[in-house]
ROKETI-407958 format. One record per residue (C-alpha): residue in one letter; x, y, z. Coordinates in steps of 0.1 Angstrom, whole numbers, plus 5000, padded with zeros to 4 digits. Layout:
AXYZ;...
This chain:
X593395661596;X592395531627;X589195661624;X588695511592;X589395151602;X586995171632;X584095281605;X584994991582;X584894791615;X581294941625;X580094911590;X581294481589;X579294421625;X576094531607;X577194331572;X577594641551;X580194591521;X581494831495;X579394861460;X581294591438;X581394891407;X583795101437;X587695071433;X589295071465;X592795061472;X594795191510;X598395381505;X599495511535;X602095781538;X604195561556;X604795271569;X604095311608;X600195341592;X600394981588;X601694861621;X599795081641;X596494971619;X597394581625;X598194631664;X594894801666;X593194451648;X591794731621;X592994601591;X591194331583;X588194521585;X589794761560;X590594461539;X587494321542;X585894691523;X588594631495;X591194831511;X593894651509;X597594801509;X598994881472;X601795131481;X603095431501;X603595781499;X602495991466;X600995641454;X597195741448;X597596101446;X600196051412;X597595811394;X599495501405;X596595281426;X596495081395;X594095031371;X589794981369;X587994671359;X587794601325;X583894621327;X583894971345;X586695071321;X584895001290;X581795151303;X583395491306;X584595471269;X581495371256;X579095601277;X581695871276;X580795901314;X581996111339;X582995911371;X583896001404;X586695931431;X587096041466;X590296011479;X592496081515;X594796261491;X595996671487;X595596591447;X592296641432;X593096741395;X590696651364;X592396281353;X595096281380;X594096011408;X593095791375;X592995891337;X589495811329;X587995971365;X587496341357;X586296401387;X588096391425;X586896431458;X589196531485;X587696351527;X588496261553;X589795921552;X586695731575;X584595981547;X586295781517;X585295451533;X581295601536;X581495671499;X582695351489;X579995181509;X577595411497;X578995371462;X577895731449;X578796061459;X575696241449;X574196161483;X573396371513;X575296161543;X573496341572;X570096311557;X570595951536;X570995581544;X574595471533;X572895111527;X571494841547;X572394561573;X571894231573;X568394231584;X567494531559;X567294831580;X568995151567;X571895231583;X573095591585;X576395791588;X575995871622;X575395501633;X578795381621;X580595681627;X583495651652;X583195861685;X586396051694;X586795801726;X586695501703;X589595671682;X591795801712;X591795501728;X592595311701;X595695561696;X596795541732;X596695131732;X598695111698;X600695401690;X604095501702;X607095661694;X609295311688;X607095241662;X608395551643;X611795541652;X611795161643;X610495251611;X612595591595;X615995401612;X616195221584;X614595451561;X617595501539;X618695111544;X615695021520;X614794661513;X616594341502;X616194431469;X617094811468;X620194661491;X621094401462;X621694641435;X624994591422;X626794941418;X629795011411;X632195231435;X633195531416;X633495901424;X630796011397;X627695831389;X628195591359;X625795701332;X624295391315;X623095481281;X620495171278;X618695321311;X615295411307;X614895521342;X617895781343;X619695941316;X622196241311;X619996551308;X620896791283;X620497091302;X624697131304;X625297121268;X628297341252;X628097551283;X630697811291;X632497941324;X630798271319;X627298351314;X626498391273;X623298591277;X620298501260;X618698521228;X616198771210;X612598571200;X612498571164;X610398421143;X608698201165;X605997991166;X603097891189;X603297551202;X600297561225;X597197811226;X595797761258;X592697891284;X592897971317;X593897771347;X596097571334;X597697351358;X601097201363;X599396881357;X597896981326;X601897071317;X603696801336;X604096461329;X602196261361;X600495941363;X600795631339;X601995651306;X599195501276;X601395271252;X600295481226;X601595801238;X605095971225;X606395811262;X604995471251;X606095461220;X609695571234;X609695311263;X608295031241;X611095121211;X613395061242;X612294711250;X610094831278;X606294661279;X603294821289;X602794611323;X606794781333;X605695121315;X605795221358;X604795581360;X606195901349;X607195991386;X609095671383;X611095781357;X611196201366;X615196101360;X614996041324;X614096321301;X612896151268;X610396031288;X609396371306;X610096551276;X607596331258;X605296351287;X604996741288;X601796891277;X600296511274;X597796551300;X594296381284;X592496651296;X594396921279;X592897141253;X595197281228;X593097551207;X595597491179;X594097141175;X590297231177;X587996911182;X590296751204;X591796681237;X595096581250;X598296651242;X597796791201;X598697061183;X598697221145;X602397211132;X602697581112;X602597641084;X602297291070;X598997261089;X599596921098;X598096781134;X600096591156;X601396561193;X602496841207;X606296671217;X606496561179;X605596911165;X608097041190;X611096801181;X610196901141;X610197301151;X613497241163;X614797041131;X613597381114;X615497581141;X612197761147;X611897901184;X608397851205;X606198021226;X602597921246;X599698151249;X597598111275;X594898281296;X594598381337;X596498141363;X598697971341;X600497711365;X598197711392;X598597411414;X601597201431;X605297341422;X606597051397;X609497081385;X609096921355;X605997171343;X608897421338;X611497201324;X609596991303;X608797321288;X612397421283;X613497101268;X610597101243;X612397421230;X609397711242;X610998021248;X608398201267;X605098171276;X602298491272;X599698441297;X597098661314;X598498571346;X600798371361;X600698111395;X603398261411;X605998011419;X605497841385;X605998181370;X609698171392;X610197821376;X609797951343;X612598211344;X614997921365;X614697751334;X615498011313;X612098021298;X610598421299;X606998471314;X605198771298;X601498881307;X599199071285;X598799451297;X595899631296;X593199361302;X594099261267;X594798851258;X594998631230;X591598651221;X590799011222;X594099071204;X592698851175;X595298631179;X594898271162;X598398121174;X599298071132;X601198361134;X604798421136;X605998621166;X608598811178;X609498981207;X611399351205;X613099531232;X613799271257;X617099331273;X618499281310;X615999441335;X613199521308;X609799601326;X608499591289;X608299461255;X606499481222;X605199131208;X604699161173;X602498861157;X602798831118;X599898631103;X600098481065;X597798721053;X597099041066;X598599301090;X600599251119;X598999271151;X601399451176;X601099471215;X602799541246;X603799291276;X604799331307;X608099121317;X607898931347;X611398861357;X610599041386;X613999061407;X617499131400;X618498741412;X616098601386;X617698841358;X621298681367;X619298331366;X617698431332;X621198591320;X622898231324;X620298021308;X618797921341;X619397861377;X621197521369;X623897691345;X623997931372;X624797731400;X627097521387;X628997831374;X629297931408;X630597591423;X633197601396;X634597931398;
């Protein structure tokens, strides 16, 4: 960070700015960035490039820098472009740093600042000019490029260890307005029903002291027909919410307006939201719902399209159980939470998949969902499988290695196979045996 306000500093002695089409916003991971950026006299050479502070923590990594220029914005639309960020981030998924940029850059953060000035990242920095000065010479990486001395004496003059410790004292204090929230003392936290930020999950409901097993997949349908590498962001809710999403139209039915939409991170405690939020990424691609992209699918058998949340609430009107098919490296990415119980709350029983990430696969059974792979190099495709089918699933029983899927189509013979069950240890069958990890656990603190 230091490094990067000494190149922004570098790049204003010679009059260089950022390209005025370049969105640039600075979120720190904490707070100490910002004193020790301001002690060193950095940051208004930041600020003078556009970087300016706009949050802290997961800010640009969860899509929450805020929003482009109309101008730029409408320009994507219309040109159907594919546009570019690089970011200081560890998040570089397809529509994650910002809904319309498909594509994401992870560098350095004195890197991000050289992109911005040179305001395009098909460029070759060590043979390039990033732009020109003042006087119309090209000016190069390498000539505003910190040397380490620069940055480790600007560390020595401004950083120490009071500035942390004066920071994270107060870390749980919060600010004046996190301290003026009037709560009131109580033993149990006080469910408010108008909340749109936290609500009662359902996850609870008519559970017993002991452990009711689970239930045989009948008659099931496919809610999502998927490729491979699907990520937990193409299954979690992250980023802003579009009003005219199921999570828009929930939050605006609630009095909400778009400007407070905030972000589904923002509102991880309320599960109509992330319920509506689950398999809405707008990069998705939902084979049931050919010719599109986002968060669709084909309700069976009535054929009719719509989003995958509202197909899922009417499936479970009809008492119909759910299942995804998908292809290698389904869940590959971070651990989110959410990518495993949004799935359980839209009502999907288990997911098929070539393979599996492998802690998303864990999250699966913790929610009591069951992960299956395709044996013998077989998957959906090869198995002539069109997800309009109706499947069940025989011989699945407490420490099954095995089980035979059987997919019924309208017409025409059943196609049978086998799948391999991949509750893989004894701990995760008494997770799967309660209904999840959370039934389980709080089974054990009562008892």
């Amino acid at each position: 960070m230091v490094a990067a306000g000494l190149l922004a500093k570098n790049a204003n002695e010679k009059g260089l700015t950022r390209k005025p089409w370049v969105k640039t916003s600075l979120a720190p991971g904490s707070l100490v960035v910002t004193d020790y950026l301001k002690k060193a006299g950095l940051m208004p050479h930041l600020e003078a490039l556009g970087y300016h502070i706009t949050g802290y923590g997961c800010t640009t990594c969860i899509g929450n820098s805020g929003p482009l220029s109309k101008p730029i914005s409408d320009a994507i639309h219309e040109g159907d472009l594919i546009v570019a960020s690089v970011l200081s981030g560890n998040r570089n998924f397809e529509g994650r740093v910002h809904p319309e940029v498909k594509m994401n850059f992870l560098a350095s953060p004195p890197l991000v600042v050289a992109y911005a000035l040179a305001g395009r990242v098909d460029i070759d920095l060590n043979k390039e000019p990033i732009a020109q000065d003042k006087d119309g010479n090209d000016v190069y990486l390498k000539d505003i490029w910190p040397n380490q001395t620069e940055i480790q004496e600007a560390i020595a003059s401004t950083i120490d260890s009071k500035m942390f410790q004066g920071s994270y004292s107060n870390v749980f204090k919060g600010d004046s307005r996190w301290a003026g929230i009037e709560v009131a003392a109580s033993d149990r936290y006080n469910w408010d029903s108008d909340s749109t930020y936290v609500q009662n999950p359902p996850y609870f409901e008519g559970m017993g002291m002991e452990a009711e097993g689970f239930d045989q997949i009948k008659n099931a349908r496919v809610l999502a027909l998927l490729g491979d590498s699907i990520t937990t962001d193409h299954i979690s809710p992250a980023g802003s919410i579009k009003a005219d999403s199921p999570a828009g139209k929930y939050l605006i039915e609630h009095g909400v307006q778009p400007r407070d939409f905030n972000s589904y991170g923002s509102r991880r405690g309320n599960h109509e939201v992330m319920m509506r939020g689950t398999f809405a990424n707008i990069r998705l691609r939902n084979q049931l719902a050919p010719g599109t992209e986002g968060g669709w699918t084909t309700h069976q058998p009535s054929g009719e399209q719509m989003s995958i949340y509202d197909a899922a609430i009417k499936y479970q009107s009809e008492n119909v159980p759910l299942i995804v098919l998908a292809g290698k490296e389904y869940g590959t990415g971070s651990s989110r939470d959410w990518a495993a119980k949004g799935t359980k709350l839209l009502g999907v029983q288990a997911v098929i998949a070539e393979s599996f990430e492998r802690i998303h696969r864990s999250n699966l059974v913790g929610m009591g969902v069951l992960p299956l792979t395709f044996k013998d190099n077989q998957n959906a495709h090869l198995l002539g499988l069109t997800g309009e089918e109706i499947y069940s699933i025989e011989g699945l029983e407490v420490g099954a290695k095995e089980v035979t899927v059987i997919a019924k189509p309208d017409d025409g013979e059943a196609i049978g196979f086998q799948a391999a069950v991949r509750v893989d240890t004894p701990k995760e069958w008494e997770y799967f045996n309660n209904g999840g990890i959370l039934p389980y656990v709080l089974r054990q603190l009562a008892a």
